[in-house]
N, CA, C and O atoms as CSV, one atom per row, in Angstrom:
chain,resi,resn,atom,element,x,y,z
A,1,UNK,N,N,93.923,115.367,85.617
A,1,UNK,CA,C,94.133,114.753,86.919
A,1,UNK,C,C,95.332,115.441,87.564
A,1,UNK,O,O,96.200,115.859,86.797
A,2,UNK,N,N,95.483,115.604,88.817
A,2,UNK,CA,C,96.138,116.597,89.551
A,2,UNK,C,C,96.767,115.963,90.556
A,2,UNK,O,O,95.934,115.671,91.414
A,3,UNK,N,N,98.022,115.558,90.895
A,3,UNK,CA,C,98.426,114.880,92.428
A,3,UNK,C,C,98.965,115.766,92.658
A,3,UNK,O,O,99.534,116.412,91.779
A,4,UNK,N,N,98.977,116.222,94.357
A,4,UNK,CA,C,99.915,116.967,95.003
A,4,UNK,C,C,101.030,115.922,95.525
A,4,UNK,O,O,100.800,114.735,95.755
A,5,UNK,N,N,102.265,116.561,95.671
A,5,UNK,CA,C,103.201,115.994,96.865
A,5,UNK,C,C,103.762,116.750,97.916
A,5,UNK,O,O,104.569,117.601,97.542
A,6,UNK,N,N,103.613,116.694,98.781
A,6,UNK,CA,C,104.111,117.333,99.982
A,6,UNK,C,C,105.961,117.469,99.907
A,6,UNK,O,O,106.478,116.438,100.337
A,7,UNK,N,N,106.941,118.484,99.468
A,7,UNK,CA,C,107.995,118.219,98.964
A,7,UNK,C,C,107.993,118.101,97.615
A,7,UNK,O,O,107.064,118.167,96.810
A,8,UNK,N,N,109.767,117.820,97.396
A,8,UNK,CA,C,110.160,117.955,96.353
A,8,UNK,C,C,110.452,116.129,95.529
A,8,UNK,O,O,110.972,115.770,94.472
A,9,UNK,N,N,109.917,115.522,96.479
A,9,UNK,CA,C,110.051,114.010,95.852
A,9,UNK,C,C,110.845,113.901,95.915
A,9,UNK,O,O,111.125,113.603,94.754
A,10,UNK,N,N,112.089,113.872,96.662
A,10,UNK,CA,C,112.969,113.047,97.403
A,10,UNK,C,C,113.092,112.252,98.734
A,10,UNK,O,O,113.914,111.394,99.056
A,11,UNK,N,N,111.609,112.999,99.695
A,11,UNK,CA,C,111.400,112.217,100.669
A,11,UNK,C,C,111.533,110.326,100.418
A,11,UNK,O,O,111.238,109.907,99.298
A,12,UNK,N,N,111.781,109.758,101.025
A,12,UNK,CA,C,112.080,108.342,100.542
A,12,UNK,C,C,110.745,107.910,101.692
A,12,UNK,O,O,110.229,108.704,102.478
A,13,UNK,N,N,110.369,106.410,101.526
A,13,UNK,CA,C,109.605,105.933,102.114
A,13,UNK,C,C,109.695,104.364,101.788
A,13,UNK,O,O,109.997,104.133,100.617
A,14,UNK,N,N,109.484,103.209,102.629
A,14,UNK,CA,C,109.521,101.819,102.533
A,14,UNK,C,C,108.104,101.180,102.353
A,14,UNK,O,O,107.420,100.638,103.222
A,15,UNK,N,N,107.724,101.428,100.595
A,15,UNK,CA,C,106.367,100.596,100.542
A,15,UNK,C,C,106.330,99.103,100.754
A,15,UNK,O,O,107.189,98.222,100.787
A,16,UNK,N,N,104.826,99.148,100.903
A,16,UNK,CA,C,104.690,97.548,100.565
A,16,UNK,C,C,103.645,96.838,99.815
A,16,UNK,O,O,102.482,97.240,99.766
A,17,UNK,N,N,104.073,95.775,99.231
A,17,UNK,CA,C,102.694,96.094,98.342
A,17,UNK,C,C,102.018,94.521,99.218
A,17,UNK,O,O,102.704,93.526,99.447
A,18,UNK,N,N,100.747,94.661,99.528
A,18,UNK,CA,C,99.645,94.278,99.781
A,18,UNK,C,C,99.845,92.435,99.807
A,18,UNK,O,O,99.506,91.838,100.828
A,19,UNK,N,N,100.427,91.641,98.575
A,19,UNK,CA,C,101.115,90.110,98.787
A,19,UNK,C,C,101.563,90.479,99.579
A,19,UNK,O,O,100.900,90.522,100.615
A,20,UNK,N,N,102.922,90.961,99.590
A,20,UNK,CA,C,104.150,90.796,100.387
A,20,UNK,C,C,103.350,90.963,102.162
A,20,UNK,O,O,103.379,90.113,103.052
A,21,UNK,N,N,102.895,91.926,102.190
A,21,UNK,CA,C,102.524,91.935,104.049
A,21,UNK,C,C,101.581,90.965,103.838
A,21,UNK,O,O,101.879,90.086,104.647
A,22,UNK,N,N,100.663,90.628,103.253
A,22,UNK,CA,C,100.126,89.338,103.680
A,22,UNK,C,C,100.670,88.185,103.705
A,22,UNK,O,O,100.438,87.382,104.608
A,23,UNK,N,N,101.456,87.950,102.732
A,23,UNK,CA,C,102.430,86.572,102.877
A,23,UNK,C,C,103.267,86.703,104.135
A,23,UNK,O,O,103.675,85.715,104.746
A,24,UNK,N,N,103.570,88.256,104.591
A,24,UNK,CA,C,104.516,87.978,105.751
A,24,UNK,C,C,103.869,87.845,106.858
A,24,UNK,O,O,104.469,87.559,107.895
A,25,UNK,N,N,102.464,88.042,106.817
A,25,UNK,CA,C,101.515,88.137,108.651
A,25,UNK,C,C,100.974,86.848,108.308
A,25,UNK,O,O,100.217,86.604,109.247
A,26,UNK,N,N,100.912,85.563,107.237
A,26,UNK,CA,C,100.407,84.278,107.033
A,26,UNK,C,C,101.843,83.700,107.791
A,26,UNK,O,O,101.783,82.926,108.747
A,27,UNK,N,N,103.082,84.173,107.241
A,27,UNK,CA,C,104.292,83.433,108.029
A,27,UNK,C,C,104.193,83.595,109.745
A,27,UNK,O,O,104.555,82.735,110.547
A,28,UNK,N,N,103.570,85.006,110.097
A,28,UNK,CA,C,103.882,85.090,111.334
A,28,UNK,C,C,102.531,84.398,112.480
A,28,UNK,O,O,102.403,84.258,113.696
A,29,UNK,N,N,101.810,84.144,111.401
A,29,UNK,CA,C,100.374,83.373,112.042
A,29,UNK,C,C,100.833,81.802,112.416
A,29,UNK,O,O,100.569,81.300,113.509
A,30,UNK,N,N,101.471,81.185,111.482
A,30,UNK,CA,C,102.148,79.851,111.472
A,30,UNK,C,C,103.306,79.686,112.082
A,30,UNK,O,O,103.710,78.537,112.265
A,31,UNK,N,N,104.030,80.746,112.494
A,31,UNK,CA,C,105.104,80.382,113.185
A,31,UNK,C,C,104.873,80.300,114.542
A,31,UNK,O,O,104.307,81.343,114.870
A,32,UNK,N,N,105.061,79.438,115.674
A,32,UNK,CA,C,104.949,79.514,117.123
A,32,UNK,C,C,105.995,80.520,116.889
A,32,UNK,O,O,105.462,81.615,116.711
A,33,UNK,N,N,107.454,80.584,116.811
A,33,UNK,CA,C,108.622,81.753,117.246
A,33,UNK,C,C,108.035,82.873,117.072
A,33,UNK,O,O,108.732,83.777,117.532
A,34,UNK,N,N,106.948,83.291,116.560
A,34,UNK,CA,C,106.284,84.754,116.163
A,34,UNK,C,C,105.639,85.143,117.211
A,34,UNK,O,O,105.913,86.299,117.533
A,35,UNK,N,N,104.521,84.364,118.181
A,35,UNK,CA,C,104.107,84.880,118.985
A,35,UNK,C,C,104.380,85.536,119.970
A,35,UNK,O,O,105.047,84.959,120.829
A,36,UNK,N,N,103.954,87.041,120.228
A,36,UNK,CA,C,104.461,88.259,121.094
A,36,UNK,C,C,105.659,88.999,120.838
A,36,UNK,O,O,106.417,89.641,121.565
A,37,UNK,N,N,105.623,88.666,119.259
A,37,UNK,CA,C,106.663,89.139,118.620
A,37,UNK,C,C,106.183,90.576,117.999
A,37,UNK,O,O,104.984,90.823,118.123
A,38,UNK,N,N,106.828,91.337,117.485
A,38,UNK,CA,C,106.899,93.063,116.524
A,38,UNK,C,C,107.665,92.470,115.252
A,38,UNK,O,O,108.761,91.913,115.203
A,39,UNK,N,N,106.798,92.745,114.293
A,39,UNK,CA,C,108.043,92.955,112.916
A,39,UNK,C,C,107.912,93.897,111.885
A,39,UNK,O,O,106.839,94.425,111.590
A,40,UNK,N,N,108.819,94.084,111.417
A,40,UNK,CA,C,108.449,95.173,110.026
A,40,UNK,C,C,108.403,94.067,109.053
A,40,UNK,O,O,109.027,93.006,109.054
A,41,UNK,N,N,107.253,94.683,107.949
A,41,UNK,CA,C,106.610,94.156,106.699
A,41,UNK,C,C,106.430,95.149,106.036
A,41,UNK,O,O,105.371,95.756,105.879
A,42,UNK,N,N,107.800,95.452,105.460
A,42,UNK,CA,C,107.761,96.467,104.313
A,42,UNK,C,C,108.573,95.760,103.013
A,42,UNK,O,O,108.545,94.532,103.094
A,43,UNK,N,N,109.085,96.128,102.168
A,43,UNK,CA,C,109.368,95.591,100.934
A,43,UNK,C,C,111.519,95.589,101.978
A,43,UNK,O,O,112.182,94.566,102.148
A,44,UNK,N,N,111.955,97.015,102.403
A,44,UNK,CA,C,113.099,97.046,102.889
A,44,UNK,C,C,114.238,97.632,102.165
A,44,UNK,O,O,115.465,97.584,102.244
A,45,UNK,N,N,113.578,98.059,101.617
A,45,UNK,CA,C,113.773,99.530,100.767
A,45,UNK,C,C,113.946,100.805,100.127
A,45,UNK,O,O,114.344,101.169,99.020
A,46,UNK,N,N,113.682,101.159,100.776
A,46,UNK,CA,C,112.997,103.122,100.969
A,46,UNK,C,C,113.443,103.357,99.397
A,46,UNK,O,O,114.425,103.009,98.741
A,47,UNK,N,N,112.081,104.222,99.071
A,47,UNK,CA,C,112.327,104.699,97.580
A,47,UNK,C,C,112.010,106.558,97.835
A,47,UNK,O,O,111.682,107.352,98.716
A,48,UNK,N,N,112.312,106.510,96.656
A,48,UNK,CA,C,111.820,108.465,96.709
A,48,UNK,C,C,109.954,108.373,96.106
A,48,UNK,O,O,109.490,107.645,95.229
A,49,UNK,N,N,109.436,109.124,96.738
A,49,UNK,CA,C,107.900,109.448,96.458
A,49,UNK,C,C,108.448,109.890,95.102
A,49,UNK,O,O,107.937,109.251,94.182
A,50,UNK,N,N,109.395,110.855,94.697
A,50,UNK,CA,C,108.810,111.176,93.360
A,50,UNK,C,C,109.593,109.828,92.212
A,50,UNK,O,O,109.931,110.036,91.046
A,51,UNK,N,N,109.662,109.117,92.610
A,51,UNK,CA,C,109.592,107.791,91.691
A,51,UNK,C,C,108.478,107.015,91.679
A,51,UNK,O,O,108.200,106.467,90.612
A,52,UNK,N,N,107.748,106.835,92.657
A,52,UNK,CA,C,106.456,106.493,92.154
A,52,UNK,C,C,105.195,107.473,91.711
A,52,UNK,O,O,104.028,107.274,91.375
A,53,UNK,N,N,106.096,108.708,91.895
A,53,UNK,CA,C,105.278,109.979,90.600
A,53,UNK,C,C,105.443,109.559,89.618
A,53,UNK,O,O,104.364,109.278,89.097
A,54,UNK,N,N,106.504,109.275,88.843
A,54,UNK,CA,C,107.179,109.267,87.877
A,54,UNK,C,C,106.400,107.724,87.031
A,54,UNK,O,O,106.074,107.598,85.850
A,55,UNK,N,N,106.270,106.460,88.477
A,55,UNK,CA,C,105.643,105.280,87.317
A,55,UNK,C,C,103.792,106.028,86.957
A,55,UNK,O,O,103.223,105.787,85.892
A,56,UNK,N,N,103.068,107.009,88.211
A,56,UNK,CA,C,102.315,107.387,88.175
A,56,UNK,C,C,101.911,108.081,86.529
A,56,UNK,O,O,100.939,107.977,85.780
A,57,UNK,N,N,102.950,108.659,86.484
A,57,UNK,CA,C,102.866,108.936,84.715
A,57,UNK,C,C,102.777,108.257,83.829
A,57,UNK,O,O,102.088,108.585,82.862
A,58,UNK,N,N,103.471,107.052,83.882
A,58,UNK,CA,C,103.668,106.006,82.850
A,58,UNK,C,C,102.488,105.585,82.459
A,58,UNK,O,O,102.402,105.132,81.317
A,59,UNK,N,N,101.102,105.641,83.458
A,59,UNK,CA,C,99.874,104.883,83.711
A,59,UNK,C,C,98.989,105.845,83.536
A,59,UNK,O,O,97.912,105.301,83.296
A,60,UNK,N,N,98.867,107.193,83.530
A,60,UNK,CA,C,98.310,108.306,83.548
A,60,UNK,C,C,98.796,109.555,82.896
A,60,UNK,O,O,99.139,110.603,83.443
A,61,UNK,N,N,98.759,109.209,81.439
A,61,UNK,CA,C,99.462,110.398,80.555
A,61,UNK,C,C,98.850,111.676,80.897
A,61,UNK,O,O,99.811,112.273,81.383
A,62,UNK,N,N,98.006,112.352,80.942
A,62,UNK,CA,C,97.596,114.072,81.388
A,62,UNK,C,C,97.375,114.177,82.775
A,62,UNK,O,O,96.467,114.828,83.292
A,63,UNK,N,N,98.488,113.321,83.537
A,63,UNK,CA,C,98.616,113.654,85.004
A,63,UNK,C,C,99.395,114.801,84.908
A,63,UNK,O,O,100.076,115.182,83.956
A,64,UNK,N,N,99.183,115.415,86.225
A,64,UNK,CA,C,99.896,116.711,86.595
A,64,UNK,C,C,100.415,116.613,87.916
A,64,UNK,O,O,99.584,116.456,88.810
A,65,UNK,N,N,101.591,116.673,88.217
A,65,UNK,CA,C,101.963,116.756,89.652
A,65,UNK,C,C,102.207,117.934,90.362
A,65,UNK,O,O,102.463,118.841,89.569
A,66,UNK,N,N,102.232,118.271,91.442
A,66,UNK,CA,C,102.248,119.395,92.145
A,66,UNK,C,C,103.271,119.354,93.005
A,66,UNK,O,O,102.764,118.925,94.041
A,67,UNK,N,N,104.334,119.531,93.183
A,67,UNK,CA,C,104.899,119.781,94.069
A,67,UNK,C,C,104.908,120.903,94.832
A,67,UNK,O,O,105.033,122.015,94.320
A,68,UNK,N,N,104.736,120.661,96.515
A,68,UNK,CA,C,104.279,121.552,97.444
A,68,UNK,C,C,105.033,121.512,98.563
A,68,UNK,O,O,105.219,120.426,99.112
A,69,UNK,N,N,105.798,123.140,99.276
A,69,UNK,CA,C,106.309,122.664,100.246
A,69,UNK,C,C,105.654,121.461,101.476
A,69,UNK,O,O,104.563,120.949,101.724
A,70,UNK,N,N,107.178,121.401,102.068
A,70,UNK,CA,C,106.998,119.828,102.726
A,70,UNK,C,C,106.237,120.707,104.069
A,70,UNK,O,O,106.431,121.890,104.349
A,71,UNK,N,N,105.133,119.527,104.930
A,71,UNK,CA,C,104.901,120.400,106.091
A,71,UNK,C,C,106.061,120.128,107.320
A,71,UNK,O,O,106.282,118.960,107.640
A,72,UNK,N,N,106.733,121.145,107.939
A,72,UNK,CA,C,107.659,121.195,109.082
A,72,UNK,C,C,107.706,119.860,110.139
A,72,UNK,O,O,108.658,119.367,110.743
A,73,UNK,N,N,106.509,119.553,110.106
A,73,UNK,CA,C,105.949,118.637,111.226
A,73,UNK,C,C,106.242,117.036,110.407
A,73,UNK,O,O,106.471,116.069,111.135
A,74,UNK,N,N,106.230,116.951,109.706
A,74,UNK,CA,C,106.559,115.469,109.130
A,74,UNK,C,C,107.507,115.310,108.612
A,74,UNK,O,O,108.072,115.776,107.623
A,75,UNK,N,N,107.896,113.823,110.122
A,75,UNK,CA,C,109.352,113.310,109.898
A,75,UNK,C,C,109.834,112.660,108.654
A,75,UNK,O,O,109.142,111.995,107.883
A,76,UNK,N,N,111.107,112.930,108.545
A,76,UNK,CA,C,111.644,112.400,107.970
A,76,UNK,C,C,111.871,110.534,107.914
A,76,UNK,O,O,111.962,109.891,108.960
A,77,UNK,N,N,111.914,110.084,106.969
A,77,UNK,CA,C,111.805,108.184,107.021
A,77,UNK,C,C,112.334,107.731,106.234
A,77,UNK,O,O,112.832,108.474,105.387
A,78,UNK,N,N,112.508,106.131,106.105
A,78,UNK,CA,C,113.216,105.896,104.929
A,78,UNK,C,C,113.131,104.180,105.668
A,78,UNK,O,O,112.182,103.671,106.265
A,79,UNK,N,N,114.402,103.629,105.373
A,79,UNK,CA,C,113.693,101.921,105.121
A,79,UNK,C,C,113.618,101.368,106.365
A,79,UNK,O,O,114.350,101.593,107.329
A,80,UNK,N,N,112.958,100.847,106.308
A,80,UNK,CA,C,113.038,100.252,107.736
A,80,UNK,C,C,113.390,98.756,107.658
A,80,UNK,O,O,113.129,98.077,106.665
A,81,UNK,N,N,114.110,98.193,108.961
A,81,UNK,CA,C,114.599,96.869,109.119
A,81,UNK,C,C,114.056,95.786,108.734
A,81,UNK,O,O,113.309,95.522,109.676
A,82,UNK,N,N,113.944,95.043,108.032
A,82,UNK,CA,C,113.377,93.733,108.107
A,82,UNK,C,C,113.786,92.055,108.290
A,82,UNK,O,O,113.218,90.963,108.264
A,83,UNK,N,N,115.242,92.654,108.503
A,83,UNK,CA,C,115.840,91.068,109.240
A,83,UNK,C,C,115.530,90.162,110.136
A,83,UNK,O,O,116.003,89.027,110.178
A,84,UNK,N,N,114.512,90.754,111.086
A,84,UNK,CA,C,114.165,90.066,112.205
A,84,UNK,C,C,112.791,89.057,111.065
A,84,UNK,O,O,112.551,87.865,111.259
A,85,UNK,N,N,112.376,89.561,110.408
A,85,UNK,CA,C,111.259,88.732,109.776
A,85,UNK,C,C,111.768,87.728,108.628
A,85,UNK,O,O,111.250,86.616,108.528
A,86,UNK,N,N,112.786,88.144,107.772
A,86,UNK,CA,C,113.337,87.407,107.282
A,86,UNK,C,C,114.089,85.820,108.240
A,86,UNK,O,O,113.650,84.673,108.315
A,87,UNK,N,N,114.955,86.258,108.650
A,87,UNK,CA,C,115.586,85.415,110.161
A,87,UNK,C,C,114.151,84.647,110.799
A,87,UNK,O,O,113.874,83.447,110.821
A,88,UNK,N,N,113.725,85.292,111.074
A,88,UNK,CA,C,112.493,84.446,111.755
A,88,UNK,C,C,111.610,84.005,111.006
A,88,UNK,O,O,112.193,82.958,110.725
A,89,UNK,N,N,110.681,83.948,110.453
A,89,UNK,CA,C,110.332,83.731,109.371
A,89,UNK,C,C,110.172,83.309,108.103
A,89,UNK,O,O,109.257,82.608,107.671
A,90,UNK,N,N,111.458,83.937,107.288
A,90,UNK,CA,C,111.578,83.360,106.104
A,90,UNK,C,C,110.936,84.427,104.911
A,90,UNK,O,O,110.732,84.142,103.731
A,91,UNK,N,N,110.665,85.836,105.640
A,91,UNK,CA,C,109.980,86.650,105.278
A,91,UNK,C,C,111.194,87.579,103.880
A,91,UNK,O,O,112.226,88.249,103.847
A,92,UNK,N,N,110.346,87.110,103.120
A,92,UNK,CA,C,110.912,87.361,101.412
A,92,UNK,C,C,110.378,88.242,100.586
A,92,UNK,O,O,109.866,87.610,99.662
A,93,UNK,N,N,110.175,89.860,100.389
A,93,UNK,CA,C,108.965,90.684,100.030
A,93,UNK,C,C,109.065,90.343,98.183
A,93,UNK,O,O,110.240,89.979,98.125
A,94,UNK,N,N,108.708,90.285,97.202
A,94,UNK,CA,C,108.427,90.218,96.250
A,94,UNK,C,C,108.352,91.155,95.456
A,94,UNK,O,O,108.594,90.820,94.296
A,95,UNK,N,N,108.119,92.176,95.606
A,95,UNK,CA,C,107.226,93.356,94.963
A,95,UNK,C,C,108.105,94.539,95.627
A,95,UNK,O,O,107.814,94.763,96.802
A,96,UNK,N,N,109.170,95.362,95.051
A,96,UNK,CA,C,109.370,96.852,95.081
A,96,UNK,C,C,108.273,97.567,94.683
A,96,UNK,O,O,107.127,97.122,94.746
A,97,UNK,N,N,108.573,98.678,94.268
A,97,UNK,CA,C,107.817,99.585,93.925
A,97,UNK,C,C,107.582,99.471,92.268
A,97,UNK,O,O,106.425,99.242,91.916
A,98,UNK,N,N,108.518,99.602,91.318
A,98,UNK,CA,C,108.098,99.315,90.393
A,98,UNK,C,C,107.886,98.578,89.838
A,98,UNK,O,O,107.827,98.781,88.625
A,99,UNK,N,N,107.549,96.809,90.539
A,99,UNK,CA,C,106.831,96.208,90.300
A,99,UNK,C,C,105.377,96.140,90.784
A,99,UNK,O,O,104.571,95.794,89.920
A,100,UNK,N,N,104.875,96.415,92.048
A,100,UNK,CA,C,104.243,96.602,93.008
A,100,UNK,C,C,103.153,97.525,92.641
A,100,UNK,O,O,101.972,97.221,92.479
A,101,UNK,N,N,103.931,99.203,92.482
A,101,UNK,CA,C,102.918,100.155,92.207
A,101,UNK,C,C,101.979,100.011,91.392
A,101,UNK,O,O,100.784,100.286,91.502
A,102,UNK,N,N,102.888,99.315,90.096
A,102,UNK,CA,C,102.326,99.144,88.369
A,102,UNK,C,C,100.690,97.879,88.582
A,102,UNK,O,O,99.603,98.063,88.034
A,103,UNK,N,N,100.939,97.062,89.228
A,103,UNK,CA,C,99.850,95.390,89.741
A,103,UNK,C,C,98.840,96.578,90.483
A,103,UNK,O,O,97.642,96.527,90.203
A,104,UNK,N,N,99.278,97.540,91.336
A,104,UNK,CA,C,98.199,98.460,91.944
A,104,UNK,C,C,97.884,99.280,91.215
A,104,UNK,O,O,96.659,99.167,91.188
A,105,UNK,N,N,98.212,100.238,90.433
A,105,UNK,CA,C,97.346,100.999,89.228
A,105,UNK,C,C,96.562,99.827,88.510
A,105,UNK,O,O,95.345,99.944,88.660
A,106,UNK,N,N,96.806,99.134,88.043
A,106,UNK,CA,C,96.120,97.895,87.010
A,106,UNK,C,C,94.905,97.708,87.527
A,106,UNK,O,O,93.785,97.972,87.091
A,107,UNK,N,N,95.351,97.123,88.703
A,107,UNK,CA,C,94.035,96.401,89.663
A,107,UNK,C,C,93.136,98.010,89.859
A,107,UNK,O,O,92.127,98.038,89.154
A,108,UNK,N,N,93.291,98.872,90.418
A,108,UNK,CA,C,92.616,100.267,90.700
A,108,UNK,C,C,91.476,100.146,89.110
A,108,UNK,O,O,90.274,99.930,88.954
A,109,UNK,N,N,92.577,100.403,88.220
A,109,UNK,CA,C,92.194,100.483,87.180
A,109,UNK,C,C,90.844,100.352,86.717
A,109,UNK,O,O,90.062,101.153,86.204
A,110,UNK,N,N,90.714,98.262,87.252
A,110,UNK,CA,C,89.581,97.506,86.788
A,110,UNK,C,C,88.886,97.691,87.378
A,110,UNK,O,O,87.708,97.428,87.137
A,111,UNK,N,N,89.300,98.220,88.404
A,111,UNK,CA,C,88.098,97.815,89.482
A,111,UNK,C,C,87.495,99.440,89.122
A,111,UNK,O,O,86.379,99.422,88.601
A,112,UNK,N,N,87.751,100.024,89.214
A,112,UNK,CA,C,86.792,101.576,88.767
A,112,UNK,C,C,85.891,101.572,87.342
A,112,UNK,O,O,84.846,102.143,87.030
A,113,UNK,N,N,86.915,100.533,86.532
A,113,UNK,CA,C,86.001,100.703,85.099
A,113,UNK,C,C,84.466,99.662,85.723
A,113,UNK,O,O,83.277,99.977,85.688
A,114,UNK,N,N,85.116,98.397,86.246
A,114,UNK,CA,C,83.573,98.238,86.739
A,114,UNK,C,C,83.141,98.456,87.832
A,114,UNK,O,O,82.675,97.455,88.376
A,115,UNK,N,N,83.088,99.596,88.539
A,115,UNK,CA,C,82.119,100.213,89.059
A,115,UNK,C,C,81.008,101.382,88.155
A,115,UNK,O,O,79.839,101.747,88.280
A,116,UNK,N,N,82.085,101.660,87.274
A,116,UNK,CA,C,81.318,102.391,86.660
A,116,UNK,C,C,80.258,102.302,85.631
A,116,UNK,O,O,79.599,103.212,85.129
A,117,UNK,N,N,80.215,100.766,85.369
A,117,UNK,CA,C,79.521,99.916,84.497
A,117,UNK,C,C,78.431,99.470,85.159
A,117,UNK,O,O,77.646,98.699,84.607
C-alpha cells in the first residue's frame, strides 16, 4: 500500500472527526442565536499531516509513504478559530486526531471487510 503526501509532513491542518461536526451543526440547529450565523467545526487544532502518516502506520504495517514536493499553488493552513461556536453554542470537539483518526481506520476497516464478504 502506497500513500503519497504532497510535502514534507509538516504542513499542519485542523481535522475533524465526523461526531464532533455533527454534534456541533445538531447545537447550531437548536440554537435560535445560530441562525444566519458562520462557524468553524473543526477539532481547533492544527496538526502536521505527517502525524496522521505516522498513526497511518500504526494501522497499516507494509504502508509506504511518499513524500512529494508540495504543489506552489496550495496555501498554507493551520487551526482555525472556534470560539465563536464554543461561546455560542457550547461547541466542545471530542476527538483530535489521534483519537479520531484511529475510530476512522477501525470503522473503514469493517466496513471494507464486509463489503468484501
Amino acid at each position: 500500500l502506497e500513500i503519497n503526501i504532497n510535502g514534507d509532513g509538516s504542513d499542519k491542518l485542523d481535522f475533524t472527526y465526523i461526531d464532533d461536526l455533527v454534534h456541533g451543526a445538531t447545537l447550531a440547529i437548536e440554537n435560535k442565536n445560530a441562525r444566519n450565523e458562520t462557524f468553524n467545526m473543526t477539532y481547533g487544532e492544527a496538526r502536521a499531516i505527517g502525524e496522521m502518516a505516522e498513526i497511518l502506520k500504526e494501522h497499516f504495517e507494509d504502508i509506504n509513504i511518499n513524500y512529494l514536493p508540495k504543489d506552489s499553488l496550495t496555501p498554507d493552513r493551520g487551526t482555525l478559530n472556534v470560539d465563536k461556536a464554543r461561546d455560542l453554542l457550547g461547541y466542545q470537539p471530542q476527538n483530535p486526531i489521534d483519537i479520531g483518526y484511529p475510530k476512522y481506520i477501525e470503522w473503514y476497516k469493517d466496513f471494507w471487510s464486509q463489503l468484501k464478504s
